[in-house]
py3Dmol code that shows the C-alpha trace and the ligand (Angstrom):
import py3Dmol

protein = """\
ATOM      1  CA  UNK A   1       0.426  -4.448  14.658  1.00  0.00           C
ATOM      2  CA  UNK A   2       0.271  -4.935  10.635  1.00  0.00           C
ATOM      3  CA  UNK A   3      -0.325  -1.543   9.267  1.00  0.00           C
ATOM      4  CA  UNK A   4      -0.201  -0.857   5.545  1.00  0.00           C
ATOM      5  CA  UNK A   5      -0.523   2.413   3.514  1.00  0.00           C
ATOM      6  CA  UNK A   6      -2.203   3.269   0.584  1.00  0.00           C
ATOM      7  CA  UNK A   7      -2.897   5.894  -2.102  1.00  0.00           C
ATOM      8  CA  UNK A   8      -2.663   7.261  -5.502  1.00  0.00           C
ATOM      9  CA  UNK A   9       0.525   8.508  -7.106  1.00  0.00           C
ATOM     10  CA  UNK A  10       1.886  11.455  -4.910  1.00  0.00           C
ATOM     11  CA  UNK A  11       0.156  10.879  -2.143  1.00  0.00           C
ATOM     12  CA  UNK A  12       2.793  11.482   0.062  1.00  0.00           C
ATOM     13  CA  UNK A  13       3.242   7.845   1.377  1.00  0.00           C
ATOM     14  CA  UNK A  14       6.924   7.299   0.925  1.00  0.00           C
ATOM     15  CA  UNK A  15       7.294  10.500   3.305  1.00  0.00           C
ATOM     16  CA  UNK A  16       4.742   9.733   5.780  1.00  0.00           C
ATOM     17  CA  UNK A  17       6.105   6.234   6.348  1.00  0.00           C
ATOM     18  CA  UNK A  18      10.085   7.655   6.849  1.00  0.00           C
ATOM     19  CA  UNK A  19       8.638  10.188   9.285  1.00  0.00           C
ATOM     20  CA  UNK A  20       6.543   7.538  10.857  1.00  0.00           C
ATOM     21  CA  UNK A  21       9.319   5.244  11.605  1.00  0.00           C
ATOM     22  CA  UNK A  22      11.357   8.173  13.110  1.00  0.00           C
ATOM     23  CA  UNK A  23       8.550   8.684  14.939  1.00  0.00           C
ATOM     24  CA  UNK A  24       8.231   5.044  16.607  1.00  0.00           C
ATOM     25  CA  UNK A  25      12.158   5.033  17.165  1.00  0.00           C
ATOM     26  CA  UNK A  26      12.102   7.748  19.297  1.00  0.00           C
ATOM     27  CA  UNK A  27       8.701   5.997  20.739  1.00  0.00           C
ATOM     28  CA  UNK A  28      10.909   2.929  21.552  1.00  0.00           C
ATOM     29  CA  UNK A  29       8.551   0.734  19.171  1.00  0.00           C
ATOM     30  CA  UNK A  30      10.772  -1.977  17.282  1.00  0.00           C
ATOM     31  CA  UNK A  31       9.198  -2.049  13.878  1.00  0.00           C
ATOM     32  CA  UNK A  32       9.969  -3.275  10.237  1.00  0.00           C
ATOM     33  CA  UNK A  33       9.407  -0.734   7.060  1.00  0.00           C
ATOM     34  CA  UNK A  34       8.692  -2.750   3.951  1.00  0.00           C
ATOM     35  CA  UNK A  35       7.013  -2.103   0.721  1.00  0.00           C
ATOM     36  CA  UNK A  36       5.110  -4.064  -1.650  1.00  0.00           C
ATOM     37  CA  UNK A  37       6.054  -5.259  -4.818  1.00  0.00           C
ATOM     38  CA  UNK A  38       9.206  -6.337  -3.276  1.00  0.00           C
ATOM     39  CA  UNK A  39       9.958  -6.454   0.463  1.00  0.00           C
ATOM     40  CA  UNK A  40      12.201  -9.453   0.197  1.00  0.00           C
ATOM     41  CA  UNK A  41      15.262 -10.499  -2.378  1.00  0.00           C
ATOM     42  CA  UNK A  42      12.413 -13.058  -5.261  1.00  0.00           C
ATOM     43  CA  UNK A  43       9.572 -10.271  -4.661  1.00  0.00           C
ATOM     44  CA  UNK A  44      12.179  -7.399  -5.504  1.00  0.00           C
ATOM     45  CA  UNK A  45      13.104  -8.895  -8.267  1.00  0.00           C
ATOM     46  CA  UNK A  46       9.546  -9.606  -9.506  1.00  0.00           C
ATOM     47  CA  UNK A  47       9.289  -6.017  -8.907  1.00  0.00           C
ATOM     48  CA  UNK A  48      11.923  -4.850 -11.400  1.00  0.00           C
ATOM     49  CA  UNK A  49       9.871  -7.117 -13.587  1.00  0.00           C
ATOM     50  CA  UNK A  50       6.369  -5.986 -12.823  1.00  0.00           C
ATOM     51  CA  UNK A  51       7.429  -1.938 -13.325  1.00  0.00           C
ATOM     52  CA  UNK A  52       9.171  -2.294 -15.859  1.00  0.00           C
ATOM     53  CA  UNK A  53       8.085  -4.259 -18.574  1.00  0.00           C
ATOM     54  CA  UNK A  54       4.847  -4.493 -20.883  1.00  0.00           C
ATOM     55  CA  UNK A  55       2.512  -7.615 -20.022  1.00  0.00           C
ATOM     56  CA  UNK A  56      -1.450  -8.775 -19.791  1.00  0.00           C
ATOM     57  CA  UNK A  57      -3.442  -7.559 -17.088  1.00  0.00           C
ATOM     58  CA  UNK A  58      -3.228 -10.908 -15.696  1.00  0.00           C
ATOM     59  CA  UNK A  59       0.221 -11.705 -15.869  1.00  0.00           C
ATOM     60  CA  UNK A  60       0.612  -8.607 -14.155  1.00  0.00           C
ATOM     61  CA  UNK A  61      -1.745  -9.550 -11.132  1.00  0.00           C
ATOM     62  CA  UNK A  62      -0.236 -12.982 -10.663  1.00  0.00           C
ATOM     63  CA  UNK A  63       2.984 -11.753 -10.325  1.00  0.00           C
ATOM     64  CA  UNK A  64       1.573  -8.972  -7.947  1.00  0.00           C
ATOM     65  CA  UNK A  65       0.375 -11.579  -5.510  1.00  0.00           C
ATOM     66  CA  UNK A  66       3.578 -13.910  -6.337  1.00  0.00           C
ATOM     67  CA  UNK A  67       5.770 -11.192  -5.161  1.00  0.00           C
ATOM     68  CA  UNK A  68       3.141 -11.167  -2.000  1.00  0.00           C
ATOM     69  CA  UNK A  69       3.636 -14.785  -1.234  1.00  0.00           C
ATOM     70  CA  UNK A  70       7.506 -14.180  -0.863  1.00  0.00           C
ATOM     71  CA  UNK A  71       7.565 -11.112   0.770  1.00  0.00           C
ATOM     72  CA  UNK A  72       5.024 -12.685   3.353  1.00  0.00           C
ATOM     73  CA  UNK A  73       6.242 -15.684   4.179  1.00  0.00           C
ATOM     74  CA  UNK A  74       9.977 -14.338   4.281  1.00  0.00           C
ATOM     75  CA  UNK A  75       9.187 -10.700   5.589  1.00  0.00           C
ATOM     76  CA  UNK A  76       6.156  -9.874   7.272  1.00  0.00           C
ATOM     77  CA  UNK A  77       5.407 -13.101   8.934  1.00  0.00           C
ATOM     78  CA  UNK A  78       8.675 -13.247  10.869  1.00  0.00           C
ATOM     79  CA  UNK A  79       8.795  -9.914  11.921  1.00  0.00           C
ATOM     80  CA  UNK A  80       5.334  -9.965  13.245  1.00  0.00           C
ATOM     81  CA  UNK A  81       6.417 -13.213  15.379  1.00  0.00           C
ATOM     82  CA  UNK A  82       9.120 -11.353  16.644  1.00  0.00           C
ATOM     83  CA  UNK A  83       6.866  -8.761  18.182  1.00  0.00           C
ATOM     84  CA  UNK A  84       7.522  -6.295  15.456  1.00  0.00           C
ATOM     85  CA  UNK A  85       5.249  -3.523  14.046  1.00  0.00           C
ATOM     86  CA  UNK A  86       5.203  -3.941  10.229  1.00  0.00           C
ATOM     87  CA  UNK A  87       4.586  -0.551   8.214  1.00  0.00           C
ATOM     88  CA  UNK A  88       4.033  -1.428   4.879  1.00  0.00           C
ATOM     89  CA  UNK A  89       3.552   0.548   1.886  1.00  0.00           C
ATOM     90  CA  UNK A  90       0.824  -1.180  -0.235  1.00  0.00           C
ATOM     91  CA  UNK A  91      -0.648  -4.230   0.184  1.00  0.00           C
ATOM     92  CA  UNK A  92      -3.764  -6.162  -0.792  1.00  0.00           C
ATOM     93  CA  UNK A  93      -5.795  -3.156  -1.196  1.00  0.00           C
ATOM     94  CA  UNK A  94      -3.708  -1.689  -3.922  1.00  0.00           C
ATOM     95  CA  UNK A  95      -4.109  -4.949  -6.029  1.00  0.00           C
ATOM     96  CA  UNK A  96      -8.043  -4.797  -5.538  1.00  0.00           C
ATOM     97  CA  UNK A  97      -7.887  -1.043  -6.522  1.00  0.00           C
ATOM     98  CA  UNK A  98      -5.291  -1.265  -9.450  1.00  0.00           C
ATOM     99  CA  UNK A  99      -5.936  -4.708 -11.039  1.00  0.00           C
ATOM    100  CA  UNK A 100      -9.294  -4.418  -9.695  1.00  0.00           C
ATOM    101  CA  UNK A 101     -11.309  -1.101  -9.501  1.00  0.00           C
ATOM    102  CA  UNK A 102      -9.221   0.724 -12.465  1.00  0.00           C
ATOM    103  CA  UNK A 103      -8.288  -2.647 -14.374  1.00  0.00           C
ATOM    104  CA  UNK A 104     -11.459  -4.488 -14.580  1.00  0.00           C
ATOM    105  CA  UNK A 105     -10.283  -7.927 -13.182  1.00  0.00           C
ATOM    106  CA  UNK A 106     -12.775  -9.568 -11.190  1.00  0.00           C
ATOM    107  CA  UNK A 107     -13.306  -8.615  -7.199  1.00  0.00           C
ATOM    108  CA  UNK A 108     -13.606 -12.002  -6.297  1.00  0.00           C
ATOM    109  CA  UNK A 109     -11.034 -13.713  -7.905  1.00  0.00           C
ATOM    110  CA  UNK A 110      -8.093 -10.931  -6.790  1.00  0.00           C
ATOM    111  CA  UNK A 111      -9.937 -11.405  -3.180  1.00  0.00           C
ATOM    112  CA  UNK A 112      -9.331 -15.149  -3.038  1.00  0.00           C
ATOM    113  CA  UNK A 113      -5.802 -14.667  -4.539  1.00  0.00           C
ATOM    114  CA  UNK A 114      -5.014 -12.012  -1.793  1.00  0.00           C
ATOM    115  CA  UNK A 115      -6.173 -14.201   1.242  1.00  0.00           C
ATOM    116  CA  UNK A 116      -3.673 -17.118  -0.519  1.00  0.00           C
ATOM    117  CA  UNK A 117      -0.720 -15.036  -0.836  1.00  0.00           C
ATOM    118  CA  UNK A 118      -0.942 -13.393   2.524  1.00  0.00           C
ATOM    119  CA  UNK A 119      -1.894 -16.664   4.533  1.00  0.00           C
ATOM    120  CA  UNK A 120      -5.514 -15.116   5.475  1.00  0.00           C
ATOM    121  CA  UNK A 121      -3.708 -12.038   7.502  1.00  0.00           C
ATOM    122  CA  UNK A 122      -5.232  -9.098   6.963  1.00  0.00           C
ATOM    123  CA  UNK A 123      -3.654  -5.734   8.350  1.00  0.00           C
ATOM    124  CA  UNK A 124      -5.161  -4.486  11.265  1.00  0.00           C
ATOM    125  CA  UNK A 125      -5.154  -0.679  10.361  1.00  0.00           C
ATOM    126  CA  UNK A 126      -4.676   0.496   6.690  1.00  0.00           C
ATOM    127  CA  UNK A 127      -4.013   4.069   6.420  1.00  0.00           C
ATOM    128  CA  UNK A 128      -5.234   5.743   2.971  1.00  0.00           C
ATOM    129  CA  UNK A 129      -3.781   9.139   1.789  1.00  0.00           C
ATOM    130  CA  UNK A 130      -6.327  10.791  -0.144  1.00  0.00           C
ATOM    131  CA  UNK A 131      -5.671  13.364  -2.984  1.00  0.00           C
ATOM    132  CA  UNK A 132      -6.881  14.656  -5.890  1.00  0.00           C
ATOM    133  CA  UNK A 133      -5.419  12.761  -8.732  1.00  0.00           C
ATOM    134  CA  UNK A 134      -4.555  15.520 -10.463  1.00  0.00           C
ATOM    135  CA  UNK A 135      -2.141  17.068  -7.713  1.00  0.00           C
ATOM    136  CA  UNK A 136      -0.544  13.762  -6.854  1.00  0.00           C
ATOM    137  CA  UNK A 137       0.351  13.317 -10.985  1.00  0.00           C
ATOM    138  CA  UNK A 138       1.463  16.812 -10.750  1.00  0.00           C
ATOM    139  CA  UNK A 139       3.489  15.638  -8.046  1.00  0.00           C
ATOM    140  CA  UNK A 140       4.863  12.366  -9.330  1.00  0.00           C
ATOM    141  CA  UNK A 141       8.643  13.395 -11.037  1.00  0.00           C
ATOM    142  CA  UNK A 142       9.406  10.024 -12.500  1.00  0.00           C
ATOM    143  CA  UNK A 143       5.958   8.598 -13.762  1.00  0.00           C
ATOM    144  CA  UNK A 144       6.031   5.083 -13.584  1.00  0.00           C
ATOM    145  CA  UNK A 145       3.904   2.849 -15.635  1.00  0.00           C
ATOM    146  CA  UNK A 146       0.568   3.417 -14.248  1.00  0.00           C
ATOM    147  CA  UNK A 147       1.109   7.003 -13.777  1.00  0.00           C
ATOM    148  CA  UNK A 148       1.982   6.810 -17.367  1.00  0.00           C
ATOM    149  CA  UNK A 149      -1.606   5.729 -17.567  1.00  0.00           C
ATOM    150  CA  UNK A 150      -3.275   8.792 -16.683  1.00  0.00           C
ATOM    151  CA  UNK A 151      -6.001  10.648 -15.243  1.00  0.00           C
ATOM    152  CA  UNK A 152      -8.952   8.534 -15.605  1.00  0.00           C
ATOM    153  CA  UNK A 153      -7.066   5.200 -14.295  1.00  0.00           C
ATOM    154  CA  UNK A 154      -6.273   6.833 -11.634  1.00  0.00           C
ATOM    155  CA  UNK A 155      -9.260   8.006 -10.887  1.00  0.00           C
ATOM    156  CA  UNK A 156     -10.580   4.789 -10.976  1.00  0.00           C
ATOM    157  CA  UNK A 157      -8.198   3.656  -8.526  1.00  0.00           C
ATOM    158  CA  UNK A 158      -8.919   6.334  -6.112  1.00  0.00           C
ATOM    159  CA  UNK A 159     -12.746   5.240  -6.349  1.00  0.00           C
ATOM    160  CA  UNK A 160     -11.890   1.788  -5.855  1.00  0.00           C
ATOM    161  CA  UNK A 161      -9.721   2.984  -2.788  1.00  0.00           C
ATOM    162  CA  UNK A 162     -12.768   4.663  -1.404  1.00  0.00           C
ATOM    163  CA  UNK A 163     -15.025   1.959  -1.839  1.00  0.00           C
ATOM    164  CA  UNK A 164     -13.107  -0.566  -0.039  1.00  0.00           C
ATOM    165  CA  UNK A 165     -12.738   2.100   2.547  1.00  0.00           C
ATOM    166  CA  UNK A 166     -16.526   2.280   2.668  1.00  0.00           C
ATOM    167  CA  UNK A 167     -16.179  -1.385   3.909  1.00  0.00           C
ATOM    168  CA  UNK A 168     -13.395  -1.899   5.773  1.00  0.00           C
ATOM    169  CA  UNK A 169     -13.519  -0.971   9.334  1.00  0.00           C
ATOM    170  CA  UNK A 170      -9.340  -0.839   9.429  1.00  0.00           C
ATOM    171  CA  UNK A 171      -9.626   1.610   6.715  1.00  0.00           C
ATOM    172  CA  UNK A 172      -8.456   5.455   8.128  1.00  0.00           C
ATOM    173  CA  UNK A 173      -9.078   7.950   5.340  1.00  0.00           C
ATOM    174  CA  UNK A 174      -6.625  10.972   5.563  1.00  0.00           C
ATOM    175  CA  UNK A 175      -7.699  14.362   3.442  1.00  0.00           C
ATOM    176  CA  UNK A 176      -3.759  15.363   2.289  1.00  0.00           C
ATOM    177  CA  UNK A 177      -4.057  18.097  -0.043  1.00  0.00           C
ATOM    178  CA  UNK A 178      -4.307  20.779   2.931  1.00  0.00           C
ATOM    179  CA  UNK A 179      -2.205  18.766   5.161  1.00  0.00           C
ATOM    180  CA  UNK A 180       2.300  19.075   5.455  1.00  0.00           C
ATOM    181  CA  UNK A 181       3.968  16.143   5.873  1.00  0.00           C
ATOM    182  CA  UNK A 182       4.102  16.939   9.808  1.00  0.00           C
ATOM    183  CA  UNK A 183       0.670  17.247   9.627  1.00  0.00           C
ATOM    184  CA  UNK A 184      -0.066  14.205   8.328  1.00  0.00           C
ATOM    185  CA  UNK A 185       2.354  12.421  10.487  1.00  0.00           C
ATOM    186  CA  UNK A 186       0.864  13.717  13.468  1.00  0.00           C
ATOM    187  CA  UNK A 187      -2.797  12.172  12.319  1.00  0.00           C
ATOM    188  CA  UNK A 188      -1.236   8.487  12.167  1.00  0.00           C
ATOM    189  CA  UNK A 189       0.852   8.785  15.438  1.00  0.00           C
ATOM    190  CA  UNK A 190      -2.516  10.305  16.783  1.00  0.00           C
ATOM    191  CA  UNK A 191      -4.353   7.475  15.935  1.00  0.00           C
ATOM    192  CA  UNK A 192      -1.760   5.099  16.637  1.00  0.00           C
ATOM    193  CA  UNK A 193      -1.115   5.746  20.406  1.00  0.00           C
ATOM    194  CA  UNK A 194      -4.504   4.067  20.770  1.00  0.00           C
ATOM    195  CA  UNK A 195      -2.057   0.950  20.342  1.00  0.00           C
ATOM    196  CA  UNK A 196       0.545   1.474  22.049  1.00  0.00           C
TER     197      UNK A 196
END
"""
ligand_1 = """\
25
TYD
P 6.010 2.475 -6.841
O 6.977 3.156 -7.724
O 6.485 1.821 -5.593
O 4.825 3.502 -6.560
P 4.272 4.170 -5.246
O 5.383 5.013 -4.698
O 3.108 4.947 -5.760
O 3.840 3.077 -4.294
O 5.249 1.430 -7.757
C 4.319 0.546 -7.314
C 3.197 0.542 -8.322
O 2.553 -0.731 -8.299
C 2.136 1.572 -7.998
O 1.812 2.281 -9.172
C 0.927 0.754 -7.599
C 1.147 -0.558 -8.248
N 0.568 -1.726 -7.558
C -0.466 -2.440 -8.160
O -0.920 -2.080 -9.245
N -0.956 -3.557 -7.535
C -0.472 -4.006 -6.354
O -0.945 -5.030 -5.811
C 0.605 -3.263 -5.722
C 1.165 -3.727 -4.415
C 1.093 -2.139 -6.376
"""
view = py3Dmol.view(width=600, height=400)
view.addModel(protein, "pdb")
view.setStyle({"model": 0}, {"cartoon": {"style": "trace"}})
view.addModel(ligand_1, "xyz")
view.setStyle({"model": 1}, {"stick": {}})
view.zoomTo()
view.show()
């Protein structure tokens, strides 16, 4: 199984995926935890590079789906061909709702470029933490550039989020605002016993 996670800033992700992973230990499930941008040693570096400095909008998506290409190829492939589960936090969807949705950059185009960099895989379950924006900026300690961005972008990128849910039949939309962590735990390992 290739499940990714997605949602705005403070969604809760980070803590849903460390719980998760307990969970499927104790489960007996051998699985990889990853993260996109980075997930292997050229896309974490293209990560420091991506978060931290100023650059166009497309710069910024190239290097998005270059960090994908490497973290593919030298992550998620393997481990998925050794029988693994993959849990990854963000994937393709967040570069169609960032670069996309809230950005402006054409659908199509970040499409094609997503089926490239991941080798036509898609996940077979994304997970999507939903939450007001204004609670998960709230939420969010250390704002990072596109928190820095504010309320509307992310608003967009919540819309976007829902809209590819709309589509997607992988897509699981979780409510979090009146959830705990447990809570929300329980919802995915729910859901995921279907699989095991
Ligand atoms: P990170 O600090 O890991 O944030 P989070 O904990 O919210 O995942 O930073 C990753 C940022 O990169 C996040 O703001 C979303 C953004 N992003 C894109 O804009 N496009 C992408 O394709 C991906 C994978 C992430």
């Amino acid at each position: 199984m290739f499940i990714t996670f997605e949602g705005t800033e403070g969604c809760g992700k980070s803590t849903l995926i460390r719980n998760l992973s307990t969970r499927l230990q104790t489960l007996g499930v051998p699985h990889l935890v990853t993260r996109e941008p980075g997930g292997s040693r050229t896309a974490e570096e293209i990560r420091k590079v991506i978060l931290n400095e100023e650059m166009d909008p497309l710069t910024e998506l190239f290097l998005y789906e270059a960090a994908r290409a490497e973290h593919f190829r030298n992550t998620i492939a393997p481990a998925l061909k050794q029988g693994k589960w993959v849990l990854c936090d963000r994937f393709t969807d967040s570069t169609l709702a960032y670069q996309g949705y809230a950005r402006g950059i054409a659908l199509p185009m970040i499409r094609t470029l997503n089926r490239i960099a991941s080798h036509r895989k898609s996940p077979d379950l994304t997970f999507f933490l939903d939450l007001p924006v204004e609670i998960g900026l709230a939420r969010a300690s250390d704002p990072n550039r596109f928190e820095r961005e504010g309320v509307e972008f992310q608003k967009k990128v919540r819309k976007g989020f829902l809209e590819i849910a709309k589509k997607e039949k992988r897509f699981r939309v979780i409510r979090v605002s009146k959830l705990d962590p447990d809570q929300v735990c329980e919802k995915v390992v729910r859901e995921l016993r279907k699989y095991l």
